[in-house]
NULONU-755104 format. One line per field, with one value per residue: chain; x, y, z negated of N, C-alpha, C in turn; residue in three letters; residue number from 1. Coordinates in Angstrom, 2 decimals. Layout:
chain [A,...]
nx [X,...]
ny [Y,...]
nz [Z,...]
cax [X,...]
cay [Y,...]
caz [Z,...]
cx [X,...]
cy [Y,...]
cz [Z,...]
resn [ALA,...]
resi [NUM,...]
This chain:
chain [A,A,A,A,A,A,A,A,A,A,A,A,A,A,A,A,A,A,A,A,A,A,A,A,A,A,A,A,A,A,A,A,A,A,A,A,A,A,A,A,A,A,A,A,A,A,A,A,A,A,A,A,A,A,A,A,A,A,A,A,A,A,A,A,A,A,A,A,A,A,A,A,A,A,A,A,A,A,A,A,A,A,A,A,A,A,A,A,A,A,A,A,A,A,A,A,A,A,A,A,A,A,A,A,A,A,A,A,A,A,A,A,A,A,A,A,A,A,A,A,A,A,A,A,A,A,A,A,A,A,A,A,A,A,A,A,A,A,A,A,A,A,A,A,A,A,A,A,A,A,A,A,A,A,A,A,A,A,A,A,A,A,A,A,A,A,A,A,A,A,A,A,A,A,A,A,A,A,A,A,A,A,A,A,A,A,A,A,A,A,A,A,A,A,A]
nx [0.83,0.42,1.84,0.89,2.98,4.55,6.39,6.49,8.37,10.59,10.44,12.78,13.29,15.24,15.45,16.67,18.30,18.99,21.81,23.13,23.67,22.22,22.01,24.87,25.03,23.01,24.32,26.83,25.85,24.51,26.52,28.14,26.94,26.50,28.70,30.08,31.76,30.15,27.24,23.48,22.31,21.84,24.19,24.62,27.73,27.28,26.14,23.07,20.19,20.08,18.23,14.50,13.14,11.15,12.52,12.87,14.81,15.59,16.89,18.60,16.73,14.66,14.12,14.10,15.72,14.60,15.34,14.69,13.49,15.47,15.63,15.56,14.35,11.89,9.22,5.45,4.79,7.14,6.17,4.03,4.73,6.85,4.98,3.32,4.52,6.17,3.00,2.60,0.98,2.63,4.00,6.23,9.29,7.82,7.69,8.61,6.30,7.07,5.15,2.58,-0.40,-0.08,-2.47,-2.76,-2.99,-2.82,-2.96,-2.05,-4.25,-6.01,-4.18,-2.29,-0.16,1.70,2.99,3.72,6.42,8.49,10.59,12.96,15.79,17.26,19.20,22.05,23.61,27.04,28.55,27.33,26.76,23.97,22.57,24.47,23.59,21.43,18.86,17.86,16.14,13.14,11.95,11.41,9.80,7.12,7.80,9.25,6.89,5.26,6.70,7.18,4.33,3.34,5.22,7.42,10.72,13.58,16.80,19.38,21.39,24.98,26.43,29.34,31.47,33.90,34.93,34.64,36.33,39.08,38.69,39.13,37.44,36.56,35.99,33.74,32.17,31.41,29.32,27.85,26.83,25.76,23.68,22.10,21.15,20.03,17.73,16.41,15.62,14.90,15.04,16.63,19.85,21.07,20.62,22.24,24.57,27.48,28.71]
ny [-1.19,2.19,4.40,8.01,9.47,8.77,9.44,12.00,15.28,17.42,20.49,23.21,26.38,28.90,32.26,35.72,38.32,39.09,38.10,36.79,34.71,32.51,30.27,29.85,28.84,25.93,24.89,24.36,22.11,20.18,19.36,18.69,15.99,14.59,14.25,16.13,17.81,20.59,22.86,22.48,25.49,28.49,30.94,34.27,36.86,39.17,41.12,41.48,40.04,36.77,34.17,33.67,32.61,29.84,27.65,23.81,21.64,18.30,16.63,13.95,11.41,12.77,15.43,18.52,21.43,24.78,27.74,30.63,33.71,36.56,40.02,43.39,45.39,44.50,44.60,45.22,43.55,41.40,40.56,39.27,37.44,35.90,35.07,33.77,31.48,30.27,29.26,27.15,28.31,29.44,27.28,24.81,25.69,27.23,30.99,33.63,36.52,40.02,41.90,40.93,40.20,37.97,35.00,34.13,32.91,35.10,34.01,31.34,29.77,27.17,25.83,23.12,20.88,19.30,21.23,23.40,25.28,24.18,24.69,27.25,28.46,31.81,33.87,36.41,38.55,38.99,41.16,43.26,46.52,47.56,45.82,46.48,48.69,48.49,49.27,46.57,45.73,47.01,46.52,44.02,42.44,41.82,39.66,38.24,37.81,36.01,34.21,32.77,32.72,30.72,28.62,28.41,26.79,28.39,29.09,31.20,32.77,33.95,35.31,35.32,35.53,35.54,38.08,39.06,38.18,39.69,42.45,42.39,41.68,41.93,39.10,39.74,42.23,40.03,38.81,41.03,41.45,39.11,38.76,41.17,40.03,37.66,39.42,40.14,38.09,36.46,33.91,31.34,31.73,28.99,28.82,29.66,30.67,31.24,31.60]
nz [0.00,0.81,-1.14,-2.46,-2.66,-0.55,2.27,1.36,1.13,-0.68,-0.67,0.43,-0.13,1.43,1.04,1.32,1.82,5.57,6.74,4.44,3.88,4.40,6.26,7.23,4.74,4.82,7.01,5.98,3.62,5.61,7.68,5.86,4.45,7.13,8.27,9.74,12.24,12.62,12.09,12.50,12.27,13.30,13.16,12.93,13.40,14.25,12.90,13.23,13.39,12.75,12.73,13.52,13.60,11.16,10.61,9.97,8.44,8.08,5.18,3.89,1.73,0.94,0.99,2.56,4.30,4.47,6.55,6.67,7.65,7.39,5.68,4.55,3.39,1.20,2.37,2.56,4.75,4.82,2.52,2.32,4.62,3.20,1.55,3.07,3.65,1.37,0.59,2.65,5.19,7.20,9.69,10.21,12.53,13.69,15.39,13.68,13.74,12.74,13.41,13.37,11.39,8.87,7.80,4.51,1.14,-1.58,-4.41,-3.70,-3.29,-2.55,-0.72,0.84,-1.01,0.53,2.22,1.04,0.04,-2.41,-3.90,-4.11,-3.06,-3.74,-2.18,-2.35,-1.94,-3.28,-3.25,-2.08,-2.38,-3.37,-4.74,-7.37,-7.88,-8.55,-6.87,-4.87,-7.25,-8.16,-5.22,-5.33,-7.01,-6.92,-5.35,-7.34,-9.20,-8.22,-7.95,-10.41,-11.31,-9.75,-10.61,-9.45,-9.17,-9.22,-8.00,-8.10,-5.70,-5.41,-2.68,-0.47,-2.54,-2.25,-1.21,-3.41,-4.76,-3.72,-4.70,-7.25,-9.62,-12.88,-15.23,-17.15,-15.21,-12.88,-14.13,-14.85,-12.64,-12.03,-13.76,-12.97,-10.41,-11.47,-12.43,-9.99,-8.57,-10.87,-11.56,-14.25,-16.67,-16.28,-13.73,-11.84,-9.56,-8.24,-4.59]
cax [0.00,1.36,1.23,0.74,4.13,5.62,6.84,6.18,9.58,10.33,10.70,13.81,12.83,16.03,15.10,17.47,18.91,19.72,23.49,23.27,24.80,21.08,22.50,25.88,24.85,22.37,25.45,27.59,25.63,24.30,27.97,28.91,26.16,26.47,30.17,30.15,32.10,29.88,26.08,22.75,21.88,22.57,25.11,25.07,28.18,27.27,25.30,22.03,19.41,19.89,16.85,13.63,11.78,11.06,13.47,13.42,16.68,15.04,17.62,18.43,16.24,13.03,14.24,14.06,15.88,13.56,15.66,13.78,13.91,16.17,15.05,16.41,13.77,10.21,7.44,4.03,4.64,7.80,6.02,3.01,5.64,7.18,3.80,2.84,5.83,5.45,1.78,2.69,0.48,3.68,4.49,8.07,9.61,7.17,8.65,8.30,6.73,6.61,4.26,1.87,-0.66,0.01,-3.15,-2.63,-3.58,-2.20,-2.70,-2.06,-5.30,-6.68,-2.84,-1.54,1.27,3.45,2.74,4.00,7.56,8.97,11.78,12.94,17.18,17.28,20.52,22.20,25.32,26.95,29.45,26.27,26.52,22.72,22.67,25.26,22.84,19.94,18.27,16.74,14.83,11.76,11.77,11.62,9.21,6.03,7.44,9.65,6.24,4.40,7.62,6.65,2.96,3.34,6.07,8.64,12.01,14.35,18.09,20.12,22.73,25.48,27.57,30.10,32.11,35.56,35.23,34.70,37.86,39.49,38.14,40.18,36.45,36.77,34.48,32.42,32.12,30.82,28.60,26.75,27.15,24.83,22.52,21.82,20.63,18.50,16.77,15.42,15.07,13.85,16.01,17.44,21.09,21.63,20.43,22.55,25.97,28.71,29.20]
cay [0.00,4.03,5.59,9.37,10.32,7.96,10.43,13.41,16.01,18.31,21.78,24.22,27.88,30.22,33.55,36.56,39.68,39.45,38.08,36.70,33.28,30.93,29.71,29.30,27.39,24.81,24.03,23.22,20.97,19.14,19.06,17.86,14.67,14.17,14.52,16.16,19.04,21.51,22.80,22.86,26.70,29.58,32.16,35.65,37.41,40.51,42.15,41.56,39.07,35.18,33.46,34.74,31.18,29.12,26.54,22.95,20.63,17.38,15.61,12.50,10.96,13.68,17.18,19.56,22.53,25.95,28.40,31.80,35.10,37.52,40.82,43.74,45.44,43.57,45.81,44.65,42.45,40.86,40.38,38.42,36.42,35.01,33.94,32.27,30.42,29.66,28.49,26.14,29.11,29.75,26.26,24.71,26.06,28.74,32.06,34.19,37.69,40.71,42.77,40.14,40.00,36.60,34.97,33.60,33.35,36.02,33.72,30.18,28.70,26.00,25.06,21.55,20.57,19.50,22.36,24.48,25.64,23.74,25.32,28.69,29.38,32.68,34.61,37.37,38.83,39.64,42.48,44.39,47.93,47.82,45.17,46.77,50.25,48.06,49.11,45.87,45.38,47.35,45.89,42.33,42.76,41.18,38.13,37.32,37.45,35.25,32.69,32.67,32.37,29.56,27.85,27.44,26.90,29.86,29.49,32.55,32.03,34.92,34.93,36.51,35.76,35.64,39.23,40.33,37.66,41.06,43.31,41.91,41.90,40.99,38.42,40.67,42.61,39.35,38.42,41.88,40.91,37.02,39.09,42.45,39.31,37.16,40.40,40.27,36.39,35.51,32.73,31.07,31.60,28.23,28.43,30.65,29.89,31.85,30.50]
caz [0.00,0.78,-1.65,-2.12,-2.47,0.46,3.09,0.71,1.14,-1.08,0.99,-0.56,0.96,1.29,1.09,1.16,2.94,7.08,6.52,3.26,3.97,4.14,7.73,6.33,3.48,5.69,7.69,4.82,3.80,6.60,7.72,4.18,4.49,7.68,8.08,11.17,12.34,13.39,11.54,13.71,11.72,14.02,12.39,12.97,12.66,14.62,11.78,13.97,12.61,13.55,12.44,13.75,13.09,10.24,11.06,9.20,8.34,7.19,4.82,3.46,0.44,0.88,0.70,3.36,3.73,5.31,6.88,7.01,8.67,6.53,5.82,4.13,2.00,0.83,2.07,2.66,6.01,4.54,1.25,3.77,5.44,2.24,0.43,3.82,3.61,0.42,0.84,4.34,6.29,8.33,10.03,10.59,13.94,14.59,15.25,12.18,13.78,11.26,13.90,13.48,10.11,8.71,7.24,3.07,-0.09,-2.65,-5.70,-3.72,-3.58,-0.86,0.06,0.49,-1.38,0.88,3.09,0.17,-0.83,-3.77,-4.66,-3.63,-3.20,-3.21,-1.67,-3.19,-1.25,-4.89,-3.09,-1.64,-3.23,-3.58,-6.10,-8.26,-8.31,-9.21,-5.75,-4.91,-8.14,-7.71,-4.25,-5.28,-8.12,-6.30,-5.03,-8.62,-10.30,-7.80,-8.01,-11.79,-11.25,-9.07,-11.53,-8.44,-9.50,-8.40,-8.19,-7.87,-5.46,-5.19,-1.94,-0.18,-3.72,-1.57,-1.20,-4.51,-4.82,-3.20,-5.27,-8.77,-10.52,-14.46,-15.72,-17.06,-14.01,-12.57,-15.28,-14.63,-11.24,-11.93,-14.76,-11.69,-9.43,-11.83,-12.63,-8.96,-8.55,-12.05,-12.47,-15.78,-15.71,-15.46,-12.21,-11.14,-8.83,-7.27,-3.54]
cx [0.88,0.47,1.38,1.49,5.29,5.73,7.18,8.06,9.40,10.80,11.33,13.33,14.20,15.68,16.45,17.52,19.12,21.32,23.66,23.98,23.67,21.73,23.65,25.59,24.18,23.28,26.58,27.09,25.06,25.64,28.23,28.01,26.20,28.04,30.68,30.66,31.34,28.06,25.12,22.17,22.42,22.88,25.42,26.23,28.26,26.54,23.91,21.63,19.59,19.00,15.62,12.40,11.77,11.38,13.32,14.23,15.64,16.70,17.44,17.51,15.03,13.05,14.57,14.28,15.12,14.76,14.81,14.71,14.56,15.49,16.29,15.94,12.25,9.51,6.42,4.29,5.67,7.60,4.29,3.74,5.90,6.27,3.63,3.88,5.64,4.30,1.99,2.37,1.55,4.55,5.73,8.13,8.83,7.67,7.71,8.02,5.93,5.54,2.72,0.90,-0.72,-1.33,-2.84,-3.18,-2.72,-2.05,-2.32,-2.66,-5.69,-5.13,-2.53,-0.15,2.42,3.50,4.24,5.64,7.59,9.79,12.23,14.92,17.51,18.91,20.74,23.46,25.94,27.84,28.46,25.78,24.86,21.89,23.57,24.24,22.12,18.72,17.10,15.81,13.35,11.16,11.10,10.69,7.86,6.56,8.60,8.62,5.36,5.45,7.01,5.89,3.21,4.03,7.04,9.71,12.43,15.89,18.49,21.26,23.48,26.17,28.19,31.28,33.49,35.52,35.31,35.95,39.18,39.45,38.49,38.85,36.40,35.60,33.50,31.63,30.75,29.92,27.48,26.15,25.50,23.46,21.53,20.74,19.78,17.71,15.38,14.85,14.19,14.34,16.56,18.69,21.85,21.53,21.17,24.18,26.39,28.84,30.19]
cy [1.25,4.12,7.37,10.37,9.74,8.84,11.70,13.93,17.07,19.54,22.61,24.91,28.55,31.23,34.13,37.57,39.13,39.01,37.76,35.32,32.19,29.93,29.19,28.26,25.69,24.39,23.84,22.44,19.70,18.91,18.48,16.22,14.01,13.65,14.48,17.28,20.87,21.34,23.15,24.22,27.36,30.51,33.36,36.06,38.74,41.57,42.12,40.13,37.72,34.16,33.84,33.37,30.45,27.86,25.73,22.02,19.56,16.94,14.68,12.65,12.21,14.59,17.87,21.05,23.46,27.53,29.71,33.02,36.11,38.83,41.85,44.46,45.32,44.95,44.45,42.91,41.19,40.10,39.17,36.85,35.49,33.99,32.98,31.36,29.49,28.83,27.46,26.77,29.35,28.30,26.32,24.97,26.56,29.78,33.07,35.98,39.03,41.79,41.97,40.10,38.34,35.80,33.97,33.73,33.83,34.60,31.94,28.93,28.25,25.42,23.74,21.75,19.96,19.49,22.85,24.57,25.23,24.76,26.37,28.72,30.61,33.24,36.01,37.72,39.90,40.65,43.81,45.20,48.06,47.28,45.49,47.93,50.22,48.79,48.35,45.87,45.74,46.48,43.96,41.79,41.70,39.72,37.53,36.76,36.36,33.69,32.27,32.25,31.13,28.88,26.98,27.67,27.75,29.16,30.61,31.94,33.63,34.28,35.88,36.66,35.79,37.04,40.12,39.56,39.31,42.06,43.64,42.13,41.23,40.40,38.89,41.55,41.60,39.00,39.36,41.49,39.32,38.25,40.40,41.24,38.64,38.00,40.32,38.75,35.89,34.56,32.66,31.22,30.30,27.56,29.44,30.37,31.16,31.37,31.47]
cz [0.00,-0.34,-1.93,-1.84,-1.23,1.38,2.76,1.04,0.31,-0.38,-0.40,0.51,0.64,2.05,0.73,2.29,4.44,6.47,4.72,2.89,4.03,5.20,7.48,5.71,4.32,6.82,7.01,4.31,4.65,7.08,6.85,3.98,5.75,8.85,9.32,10.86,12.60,12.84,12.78,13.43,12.66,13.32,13.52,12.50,13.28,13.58,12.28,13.13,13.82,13.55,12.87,13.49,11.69,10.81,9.58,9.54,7.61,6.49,4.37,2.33,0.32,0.75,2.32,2.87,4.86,5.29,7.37,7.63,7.33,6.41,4.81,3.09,2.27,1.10,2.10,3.87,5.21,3.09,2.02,3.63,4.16,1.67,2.00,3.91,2.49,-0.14,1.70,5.29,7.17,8.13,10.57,12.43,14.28,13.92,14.26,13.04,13.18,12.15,13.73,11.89,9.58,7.12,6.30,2.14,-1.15,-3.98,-5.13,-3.88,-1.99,-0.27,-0.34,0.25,-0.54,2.14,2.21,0.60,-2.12,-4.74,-3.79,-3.65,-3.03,-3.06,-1.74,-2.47,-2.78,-4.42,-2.25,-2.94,-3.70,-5.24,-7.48,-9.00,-8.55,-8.25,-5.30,-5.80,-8.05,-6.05,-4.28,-6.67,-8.01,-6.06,-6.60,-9.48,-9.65,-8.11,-9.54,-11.81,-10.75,-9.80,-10.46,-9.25,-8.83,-8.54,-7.12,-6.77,-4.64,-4.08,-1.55,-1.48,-3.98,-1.52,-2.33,-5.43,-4.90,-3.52,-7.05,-9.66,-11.77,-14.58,-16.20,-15.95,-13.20,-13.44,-15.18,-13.93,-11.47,-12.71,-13.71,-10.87,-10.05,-12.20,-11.40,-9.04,-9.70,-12.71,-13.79,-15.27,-15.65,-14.20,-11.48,-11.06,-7.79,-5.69,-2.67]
resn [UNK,UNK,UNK,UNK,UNK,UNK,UNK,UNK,UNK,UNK,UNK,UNK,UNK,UNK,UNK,UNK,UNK,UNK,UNK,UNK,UNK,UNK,UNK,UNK,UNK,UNK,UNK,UNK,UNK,UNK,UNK,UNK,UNK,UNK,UNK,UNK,UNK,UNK,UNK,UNK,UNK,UNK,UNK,UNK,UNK,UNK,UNK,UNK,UNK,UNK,UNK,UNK,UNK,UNK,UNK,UNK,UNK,UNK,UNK,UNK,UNK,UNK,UNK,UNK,UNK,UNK,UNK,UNK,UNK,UNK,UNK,UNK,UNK,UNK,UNK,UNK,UNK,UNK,UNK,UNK,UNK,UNK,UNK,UNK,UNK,UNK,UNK,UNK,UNK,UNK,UNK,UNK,UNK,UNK,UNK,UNK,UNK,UNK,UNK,UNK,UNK,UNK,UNK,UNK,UNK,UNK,UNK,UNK,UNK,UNK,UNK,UNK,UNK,UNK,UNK,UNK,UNK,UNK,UNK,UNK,UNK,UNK,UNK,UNK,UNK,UNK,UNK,UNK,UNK,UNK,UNK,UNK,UNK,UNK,UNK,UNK,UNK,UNK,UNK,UNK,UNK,UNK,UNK,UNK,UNK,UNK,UNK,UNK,UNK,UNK,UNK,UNK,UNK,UNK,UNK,UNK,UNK,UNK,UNK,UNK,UNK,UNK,UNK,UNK,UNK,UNK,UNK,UNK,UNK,UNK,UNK,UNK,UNK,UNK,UNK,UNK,UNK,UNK,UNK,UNK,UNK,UNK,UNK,UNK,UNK,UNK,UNK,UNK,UNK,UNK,UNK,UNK,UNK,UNK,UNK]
resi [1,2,3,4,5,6,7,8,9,10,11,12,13,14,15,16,17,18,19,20,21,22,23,24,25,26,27,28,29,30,31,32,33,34,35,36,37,38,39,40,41,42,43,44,45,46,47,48,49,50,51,52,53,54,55,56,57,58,59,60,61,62,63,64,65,66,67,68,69,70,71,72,73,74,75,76,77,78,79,80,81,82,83,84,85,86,87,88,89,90,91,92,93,94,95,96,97,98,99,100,101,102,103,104,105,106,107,108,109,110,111,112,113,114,115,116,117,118,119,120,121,122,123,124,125,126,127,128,129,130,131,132,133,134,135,136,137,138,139,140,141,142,143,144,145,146,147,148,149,150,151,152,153,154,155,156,157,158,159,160,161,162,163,164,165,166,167,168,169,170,171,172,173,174,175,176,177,178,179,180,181,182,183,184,185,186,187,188,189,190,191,192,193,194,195]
């Protein structure tokens, strides 16, 4: 007999900035499991946006990773986009577009579970001046409290952490640096990683 959870995947959502490393990351590890040279994520390194779909990576053992469209600050459309993501309303490999009103539910009712977003990675470029000046926060205010509501897991994930290598930043420094970013995300800090 199937039962209910036989095929089930759990779906990781990375969210973050345009150039924040989600694309990166989903080809280190599919490279790293599949121990191939070369990731199927398309990387931007012109400063121009590389994702424009809701791209999924099935992996091994039931997790799927969800490559989203980057953005740079949460208004209304971009604050849309996320919950339908979050809900399943925005299906894998259709193109993600923000001129478009994307139809959801604010509080996450009528969605199938495994439609949804499980778990959330969010991406934090920890040498972006914005995050130091406490910038994002107000920005990011709406979807930390819906991650809450909903009771998704969050991890924080700082990148870009070779550059602030360069930068001779004292542990405290960094430490602001992790506590600046779970402010926006929400995260516990032991969800929260340097990459």
């Amino acid at each position: 007999d199937k039962g209910e959870m036989d095929d089930f995947s759990v779906r990781i959502g990375l969210f973050g900035i345009t150039g924040s490393g989600k694309s990166s990351f989903i080809n280190s590890v599919v490279m790293a499991l599949d121990d191939n040279d070369e990731g199927p994520a398309v990387i931007q390194s012109t400063g121009k946006e590389g994702t424009t779909i809701l791209e999924a990576f099935p992996l091994t053992d039931g997790f799927t990773l969800l490559d989203t469209r980057g953005f740079d600050v949460l208004g209304a459309d971009a604050e849309e986009e996320i919950l339908g993501i979050l809900n399943g309303d925005i299906k894998d490999e259709v193109e993600i577009n923000r001129g478009s009103k994307v139809k959801t539910s604010l509080a996450g009712v009528g969605t199938v579970l495994e439609h949804e977003t499980h778990v959330v990675l969010w991406f934090v470029k920890a040498n972006d001046p914005r995050l130091q000046s406490g910038a994002y926060s107000c920005h990011m205010d709406f979807l930390r409290i819906q991650l809450l509501k909903r009771a998704v897991v969050t991890l924080t994930i700082l990148t870009h952490e070779d550059e602030l290598d360069t930068q001779e930043n004292s542990p405290e420094e960094r430490q602001k640096l992790a506590d600046a970013a779970r402010e926006i995300t929400g995260s516990i800090p032991d969800n929260t990683y340097f990459l």
